[in-house]
N, C-alpha and C positions, 0 to 999 in steps of 0.2 A: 504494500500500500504506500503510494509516494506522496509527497505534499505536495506535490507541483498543479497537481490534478484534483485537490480538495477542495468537496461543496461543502461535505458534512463531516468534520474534522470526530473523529472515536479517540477517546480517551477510556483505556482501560483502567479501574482503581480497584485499589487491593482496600476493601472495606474493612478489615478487622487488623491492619498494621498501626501503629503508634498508641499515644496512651488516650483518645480520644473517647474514640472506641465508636463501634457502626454508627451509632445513629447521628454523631456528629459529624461523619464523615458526608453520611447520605446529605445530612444537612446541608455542609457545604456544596456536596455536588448540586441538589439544588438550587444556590444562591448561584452557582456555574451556569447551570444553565438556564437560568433566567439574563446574567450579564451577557451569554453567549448563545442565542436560539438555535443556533444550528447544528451547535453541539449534541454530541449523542454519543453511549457512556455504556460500557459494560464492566458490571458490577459484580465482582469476586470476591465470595464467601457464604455460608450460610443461607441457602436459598428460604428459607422458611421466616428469619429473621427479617432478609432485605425484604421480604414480601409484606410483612406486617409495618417495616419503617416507610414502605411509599405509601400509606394512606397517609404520610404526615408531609407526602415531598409530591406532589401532583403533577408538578412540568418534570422532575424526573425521573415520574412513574410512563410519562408518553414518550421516552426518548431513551430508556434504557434496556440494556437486557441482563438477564441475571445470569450468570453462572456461578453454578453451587460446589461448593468446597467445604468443609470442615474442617481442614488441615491448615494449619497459621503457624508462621513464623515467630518465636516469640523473641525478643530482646534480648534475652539469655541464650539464644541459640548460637554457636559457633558459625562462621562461613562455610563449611565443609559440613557440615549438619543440616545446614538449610539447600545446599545442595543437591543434595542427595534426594531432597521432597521436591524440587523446583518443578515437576510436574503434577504434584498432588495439592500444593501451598497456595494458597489468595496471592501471593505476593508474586510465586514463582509461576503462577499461571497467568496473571497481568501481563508481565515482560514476554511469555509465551503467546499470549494475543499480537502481541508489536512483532516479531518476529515472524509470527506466521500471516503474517496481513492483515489480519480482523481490528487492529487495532493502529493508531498512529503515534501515540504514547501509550506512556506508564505514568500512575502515579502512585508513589505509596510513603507513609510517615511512619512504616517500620523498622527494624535493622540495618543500620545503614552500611556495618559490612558484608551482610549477608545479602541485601539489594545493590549494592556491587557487585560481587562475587557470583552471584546470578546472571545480573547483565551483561557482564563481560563473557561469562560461558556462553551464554546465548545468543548475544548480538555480531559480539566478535567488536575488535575497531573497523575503524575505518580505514579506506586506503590511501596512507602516506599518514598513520596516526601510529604512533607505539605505543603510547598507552594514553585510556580517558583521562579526563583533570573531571574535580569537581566544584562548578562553580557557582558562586551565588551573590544578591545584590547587598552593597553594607551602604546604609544610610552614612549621611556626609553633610558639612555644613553648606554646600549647594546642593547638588543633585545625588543622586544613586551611584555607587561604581559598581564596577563587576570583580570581585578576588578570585583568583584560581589557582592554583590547586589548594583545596582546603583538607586536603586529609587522605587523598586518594594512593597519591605518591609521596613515601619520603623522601625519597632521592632521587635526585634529577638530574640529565644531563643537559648541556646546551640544544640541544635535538628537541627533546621534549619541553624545553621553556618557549622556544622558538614555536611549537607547534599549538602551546597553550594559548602564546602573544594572538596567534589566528585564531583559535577558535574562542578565544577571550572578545575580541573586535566583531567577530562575528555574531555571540551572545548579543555585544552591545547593540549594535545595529538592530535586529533584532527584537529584542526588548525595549532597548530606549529609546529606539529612531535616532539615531546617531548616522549621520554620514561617514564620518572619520573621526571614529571614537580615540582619544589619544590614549597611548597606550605607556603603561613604566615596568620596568625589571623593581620587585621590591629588594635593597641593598641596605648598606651598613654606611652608605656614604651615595652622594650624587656624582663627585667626582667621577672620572672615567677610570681608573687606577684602582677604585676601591673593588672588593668584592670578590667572588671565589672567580676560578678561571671559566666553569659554565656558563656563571651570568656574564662575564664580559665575552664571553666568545659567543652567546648568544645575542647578545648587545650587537658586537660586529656585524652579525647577520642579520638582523631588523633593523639595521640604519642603513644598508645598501639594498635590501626589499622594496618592491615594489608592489606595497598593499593597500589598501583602502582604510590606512589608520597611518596615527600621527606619532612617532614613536618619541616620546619624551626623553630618553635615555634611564633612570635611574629615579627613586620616592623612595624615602626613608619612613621606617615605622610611624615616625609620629610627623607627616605629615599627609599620610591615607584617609585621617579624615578632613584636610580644607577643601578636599574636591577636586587638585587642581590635573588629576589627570579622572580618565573614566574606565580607563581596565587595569588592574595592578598584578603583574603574575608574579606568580613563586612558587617554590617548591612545597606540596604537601604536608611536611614538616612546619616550615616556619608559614604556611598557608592557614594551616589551624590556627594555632597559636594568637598570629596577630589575632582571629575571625573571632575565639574566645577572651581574650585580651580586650577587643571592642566591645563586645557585649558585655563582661564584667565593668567595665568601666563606664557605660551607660548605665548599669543599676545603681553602682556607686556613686554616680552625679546624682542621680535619683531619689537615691536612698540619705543619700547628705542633706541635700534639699528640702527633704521632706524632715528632719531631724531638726533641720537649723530653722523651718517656722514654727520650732514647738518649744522656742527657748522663752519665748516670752508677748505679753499679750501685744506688744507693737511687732511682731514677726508670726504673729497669729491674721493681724489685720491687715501688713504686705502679704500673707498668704491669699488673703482674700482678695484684693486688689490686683493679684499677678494669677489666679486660677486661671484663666484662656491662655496665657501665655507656658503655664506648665500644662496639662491638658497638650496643647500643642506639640512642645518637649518630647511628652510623653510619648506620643500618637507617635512623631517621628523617632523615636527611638525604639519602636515596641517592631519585635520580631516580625512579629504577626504579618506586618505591613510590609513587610521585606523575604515573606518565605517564598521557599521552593528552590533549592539548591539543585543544580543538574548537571548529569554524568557524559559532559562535551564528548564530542570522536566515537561514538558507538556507532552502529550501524542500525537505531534506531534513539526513537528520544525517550528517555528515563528523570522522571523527575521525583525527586527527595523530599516531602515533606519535613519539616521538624517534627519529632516525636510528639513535643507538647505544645501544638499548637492547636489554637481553638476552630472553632468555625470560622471565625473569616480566616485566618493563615490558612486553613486548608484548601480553602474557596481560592484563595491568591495563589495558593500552587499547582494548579486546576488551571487559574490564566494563564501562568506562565507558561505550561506544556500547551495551551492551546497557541500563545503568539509564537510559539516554539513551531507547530504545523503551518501553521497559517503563513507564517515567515522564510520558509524553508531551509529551515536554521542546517540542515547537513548538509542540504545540495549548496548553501553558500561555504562550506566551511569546506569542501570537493572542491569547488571554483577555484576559492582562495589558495588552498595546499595545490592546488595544478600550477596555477601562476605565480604562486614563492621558487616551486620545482621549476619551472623554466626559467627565472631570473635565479638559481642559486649561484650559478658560478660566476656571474658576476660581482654579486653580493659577495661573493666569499675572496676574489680579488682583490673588491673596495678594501676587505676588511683587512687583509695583508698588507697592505696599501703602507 
């Protein structure tokens, strides 16, 4: 099933993955396809269950179809355990829909090594990909960026930084409507001198590319969030890190904030004079607003819920796989890796140079 040719984009979702649990799921999918009429949704798990939760979801009782499982992946499950059911599992029959055509994504907010290690069995990469990145969007004091790899790979070589930088630009586009989304190597310095020899010989390579992104050179940790580029790559190692590093420091601001108007009744009554303005804060800082992390270079689209996301973050990673179809997020990111491969030796010249 290709995106190229989608009237009515199928999103498979694995309904008993994360800690939500079906009926929130279903929920969201409903609030899906009301933002998305066209959408049309099969629904893995529990046929008896998802039957009793669409008297509660009406637009996504007309547009879905059940396939029943009893077999769920649980959080506790090994990747080599959950393997092993990938054809008996809600999770591992989802990504089995996208493979076999029935479906154009995946969605699921369960195991996130075990919904790896599934999709990768199953999808395979892509060609001129060595291994998936996993990416997703991090609020910023302007707009949204895109991080990648946040966990998928620890170690990386200039090969696979280079290949993230594409399918990072490509994400962007994509998602944010970016023309020439600018792209940065995350480093230990901006200099050209700093950093291990991957990221500068990756560097080399995406300043003599010829791609449809702006290559900034080099962002250090703490300035990912002024916004001032819109893809940030790195190695799955320090890809997490920053990505939970952000989030705890969003509670922390949060959690300060809300400490320091309870010192006294004059920071009782600025609390009350600045609610829209925190509320705001809030809103742009909450997860929820910013889910759906996904598994770039597969040979089909795989998207990652967070485990403890509510209804709308489900719902929002639900859009994300649908702008993901709709956008033809693989067949651009094929374009892009065909004409990096045709200018590489050039590029790789400049970089001798």
């Amino acid at each position: 099933m290709t995106s190229a040719t989608v009237s009515a984009p199928v999103i498979a979702i694995d309904v008993m993955g994360g800690d939500a649990g079906l009926a929130d799921v279903m929920a969201a999918a409903e609030i899906a396809s009301e933002r998305y009429p066209k959408l049309r949704f099969r629904l893995h798990g529990p046929e008896a269950r998802i039957t009793a939760e669409l008297a509660n979801c009406p637009r996504l009782a007309k547009c879905a179809t059940i396939v029943h499982t009893d077999d769920v992946v649980l959080g506790t499950d090994k990747p080599s355990q959950a393997l092993r059911r990938s054809r008996t599992s809600s999770m591992g029959m989802a990504i089995q829909a996208v493979k076999d055509g029935e479906a154009h994504a995946a969605v699921s907010a369960g195991n996130t090594g075990a919904l790896m290690a599934m999709a990768l069995f199953a999808l395979r990469t892509m060609p001129g990909i060595d291994r998936p990145a996993l990416a997703a969007l991090l609020p910023t004091l302007k707009n949204d960026s895109v991080v990648l790899d946040l966990g998928a790979n620890t170690e990386c070589d200039a090969e696979n930084l280079v290949q993230f930088a594409v399918m990072g630009a490509v994400f962007a586009r994509t998602v944010l409507g970016l023309d020439r989304p600018r792209v940065a190597l995350l480093n230990i310095g901006e200099e050209e001198l700093k950093g291990t020899d991957e990221i500068k010989d990756a560097a080399a390579l995406l300043r003599g590319a010829s791609l449809p992104m702006h290559f900034e050179g080099f962002v250090e940790g703490d300035k990912i969030g002024q916004g001032n580029v819109d893809v940030i790559v790195t190695d799955g190692f320090s890809g997490n890190i920053a990505l939970k590093t952000a989030e705890g420091t969003g509670k922390l601001v949060t959690g300060l904030l809300a400490k320091a108007f309870e010192t006294s009744w004059l920071t009782r009554l600025g609390y009350l004079l600045s609610r829209g303005a925190l509320r705001a804060l809030r809103a742009h800082l909450d997860p929820n607003a910013h889910n759906g992390a996904v598994f770039l270079g597969l040979n089909g689209i795989v998207v990652k819920s967070h485990g403890s996301a509510n209804v709308r973050g489900i719902a929002n990673a639900i859009g994300v796989a649908h702008d993901l179809i709709v956008g033809r997020v693989n067949e651009r990111i094929a374009e892009d890796m065909a004409n990096f491969s045709a200018h590489r030796a050039p590029a790789v010249e400049a970089a001798g140079a």
